[in-house]
N, C-alpha and C positions, 0 to 999 in steps of 0.2 A: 866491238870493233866493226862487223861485217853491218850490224843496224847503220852506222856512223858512214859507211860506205858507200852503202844505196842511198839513205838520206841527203847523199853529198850529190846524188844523180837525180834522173827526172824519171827515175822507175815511181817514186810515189805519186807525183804526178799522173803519170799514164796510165798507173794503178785505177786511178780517180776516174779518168774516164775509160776504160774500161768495165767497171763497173757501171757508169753513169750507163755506155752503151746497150748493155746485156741487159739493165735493165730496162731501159725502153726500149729495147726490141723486145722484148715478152709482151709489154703493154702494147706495141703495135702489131704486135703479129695476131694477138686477141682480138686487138680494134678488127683486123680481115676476118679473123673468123666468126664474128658477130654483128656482122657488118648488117645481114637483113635482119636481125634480131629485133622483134619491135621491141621501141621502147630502149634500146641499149645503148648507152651513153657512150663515146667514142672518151678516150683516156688517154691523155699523154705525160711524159712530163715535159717540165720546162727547163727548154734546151738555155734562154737566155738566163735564167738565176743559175743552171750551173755553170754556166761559164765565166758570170759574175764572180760567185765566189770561188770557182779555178783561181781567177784572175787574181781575186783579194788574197788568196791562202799563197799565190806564187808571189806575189807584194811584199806581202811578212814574212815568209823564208828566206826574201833578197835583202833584209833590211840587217844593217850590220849589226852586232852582237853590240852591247854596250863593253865597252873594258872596264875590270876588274882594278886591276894596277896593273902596270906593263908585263906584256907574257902572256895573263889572264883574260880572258873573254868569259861572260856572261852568255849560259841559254836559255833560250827560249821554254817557259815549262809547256805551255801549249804547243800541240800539233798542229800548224795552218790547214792541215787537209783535211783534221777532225769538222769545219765548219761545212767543206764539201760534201764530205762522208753525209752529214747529219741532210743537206739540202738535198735526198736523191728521194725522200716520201714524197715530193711536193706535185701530187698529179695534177693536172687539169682536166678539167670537165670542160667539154665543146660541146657546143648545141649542136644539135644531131639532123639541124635542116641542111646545111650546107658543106660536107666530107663526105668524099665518095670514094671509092676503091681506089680510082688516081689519086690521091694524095696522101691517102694511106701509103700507098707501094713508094712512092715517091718519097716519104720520110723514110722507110726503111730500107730505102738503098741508100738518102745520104746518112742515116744511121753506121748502115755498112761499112761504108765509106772512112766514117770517123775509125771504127772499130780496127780497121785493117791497119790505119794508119798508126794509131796508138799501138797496136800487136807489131807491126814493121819496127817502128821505133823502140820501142820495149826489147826486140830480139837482136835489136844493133847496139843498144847498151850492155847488155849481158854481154855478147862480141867480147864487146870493147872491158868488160871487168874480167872476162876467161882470159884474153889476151893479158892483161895487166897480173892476176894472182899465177898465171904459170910462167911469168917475166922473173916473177920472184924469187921462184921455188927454181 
């Protein structure tokens, strides 16, 4: 029941990029600290495949369930957000003549950025499911 609950919100979502985030901030915050490191290949990942497949995994959770016979609905056996999950190894390699500490710092505060927002929203859902299960009881 409570799987069924959060499923029905955008905590799995936000889930998605939260992790998306924390994990490139590790890869940027390494990019700074080996930034004079010869030879050190600057790492990111890519911000636009996951947000592609955000996009696609929130597509097919909105797409309506096929009916069974009236009453019944059909689910989905796949997780749309398993394709996210899977797309978060995809680093990228930057040639290392043209990234410099500004743009480093620069992706890591709009990293930030996302991070707060996804944690804001996340802790307004919860809100909103505390308020809902103690309506109940």
């Amino acid at each position: 029941m409570s799987g069924s609950i959060f499923n029905a919100s955008t905590i799995p979502m936000l889930e998605q990029v939260l992790n998306f985030s924390q994990s490139r901030h590790n890869l940027l915050a390494g990019n700074i600290a080996n930034l004079d490191t010869p030879g050190y290949k600057v790492r990111d990942l890519n911000v636009d495949k996951f947000q592609m497949k955000l996009r696609e995994a929130i597509e097919e959770k909105n797409k309506p369930n096929e009916p069974l016979s009236p009453g019944l609905v059909s689910t989905r056996e796949s997780d749309p957000m398993r394709s996210v999950r899977d797309s978060l190894p995809g680093i990228l390699f930057h040639d290392e003549s043209n990234v410099g500490i500004e743009q480093q710092v620069m992706e890591i505060s709009k990293n930030q950025i996302m991070h707060n927002m996804a944690i804001s929203l996340m802790e307004q859902q919860m809100r909103l499911l505390q308020t809902a299960i103690s309506e109940r009881v």
